[in-house]
N, C-alpha and C positions, 0 to 999 in steps of 0.2 A: 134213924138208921142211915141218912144219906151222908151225915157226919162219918158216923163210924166205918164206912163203905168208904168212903172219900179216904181219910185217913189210913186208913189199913193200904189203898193199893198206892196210897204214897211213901208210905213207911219201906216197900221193897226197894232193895238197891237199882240204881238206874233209871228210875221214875221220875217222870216231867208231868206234870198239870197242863194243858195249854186248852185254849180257845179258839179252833180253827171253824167252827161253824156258826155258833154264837154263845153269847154269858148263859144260856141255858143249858147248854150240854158241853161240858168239861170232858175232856178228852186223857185218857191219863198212856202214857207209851213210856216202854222199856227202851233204852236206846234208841228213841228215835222211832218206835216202833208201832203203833195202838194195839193196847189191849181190851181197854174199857171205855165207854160212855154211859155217862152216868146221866139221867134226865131231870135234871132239879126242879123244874114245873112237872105239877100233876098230872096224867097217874106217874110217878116217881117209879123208875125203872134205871135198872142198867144193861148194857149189852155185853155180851162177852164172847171172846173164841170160844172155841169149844169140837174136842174132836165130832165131827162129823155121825159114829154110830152110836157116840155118849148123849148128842146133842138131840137124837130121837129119841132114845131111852128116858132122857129127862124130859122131854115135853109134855111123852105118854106119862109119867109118874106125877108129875107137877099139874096143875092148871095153872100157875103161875109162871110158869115158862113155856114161853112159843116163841116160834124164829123170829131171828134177829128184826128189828125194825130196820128198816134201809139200810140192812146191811144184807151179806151174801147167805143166804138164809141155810146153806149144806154150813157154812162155817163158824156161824155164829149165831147164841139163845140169845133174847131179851128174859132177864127176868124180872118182875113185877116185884115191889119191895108194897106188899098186901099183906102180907102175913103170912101166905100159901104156900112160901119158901122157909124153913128153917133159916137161922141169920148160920149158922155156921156151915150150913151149903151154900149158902153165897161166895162167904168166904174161900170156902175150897174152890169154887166156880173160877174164884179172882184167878187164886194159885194157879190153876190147870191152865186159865188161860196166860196167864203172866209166862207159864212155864213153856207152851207149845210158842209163844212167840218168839221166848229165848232160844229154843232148841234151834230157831228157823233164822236167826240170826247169821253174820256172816262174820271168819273167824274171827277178823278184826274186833269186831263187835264183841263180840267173846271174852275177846282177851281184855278187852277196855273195863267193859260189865266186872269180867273177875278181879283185876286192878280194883273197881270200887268199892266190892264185896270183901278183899281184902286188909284193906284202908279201916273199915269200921270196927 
């Protein structure tokens, strides 16, 4: 799964991979921006934005999702890659968060992002 999670939030237009904490948790941002961290040592988890009243709704529906690990926990779920999540709520999880970063971009950023998205 950590493949296919990997690959999926790299495939979206304006997506960088980097290493700013260490080779264990790959960091993946839009424009410059973090969406996801992804945990490649066990338990195998990723974090994600997440609007704030969606981000309690999933907690309480999931056991496999609770606040962000050291991140700002109104902003962002950890989800557990156990099985307790569907792989295709993950995926939308990516989306939503990919997509609330995009929105909060600045217009520059916008217009660079749409440049890319055009291009392909």
């Amino acid at each position: 799964m950590l493949e296919e999670i990997r690959n999926y939030c790299l495939a979206k237009p304006g997506v960088e991979e980097t290493l700013p904490f260490d080779e264990d948790s790959p960091v993946y941002k839009v424009m410059g921006k973090m969406f996801a961290i992804i945990s490649v040592t066990p338990p195998h988890c990723i974090s994600l934005k997440c609007d704030p009243e969606r981000a309690v709704e999933l907690r309480e529906e999931y056991e496999g999702i609770t606040p962000g690990y050291h991140m700002n926990k109104v902003h962002w779920n950890t989800v557990q890659f156990d099985g307790s999540v569907p792989v295709r709520l993950v995926n939308d999880l990516v989306d939503h968060s990919y997509e609330l970063v995009v929105a909060a971009l600045p217009k520059k950023l916008k217009e660079e992002l749409q440049r890319l998205k055009d291009e392909e």
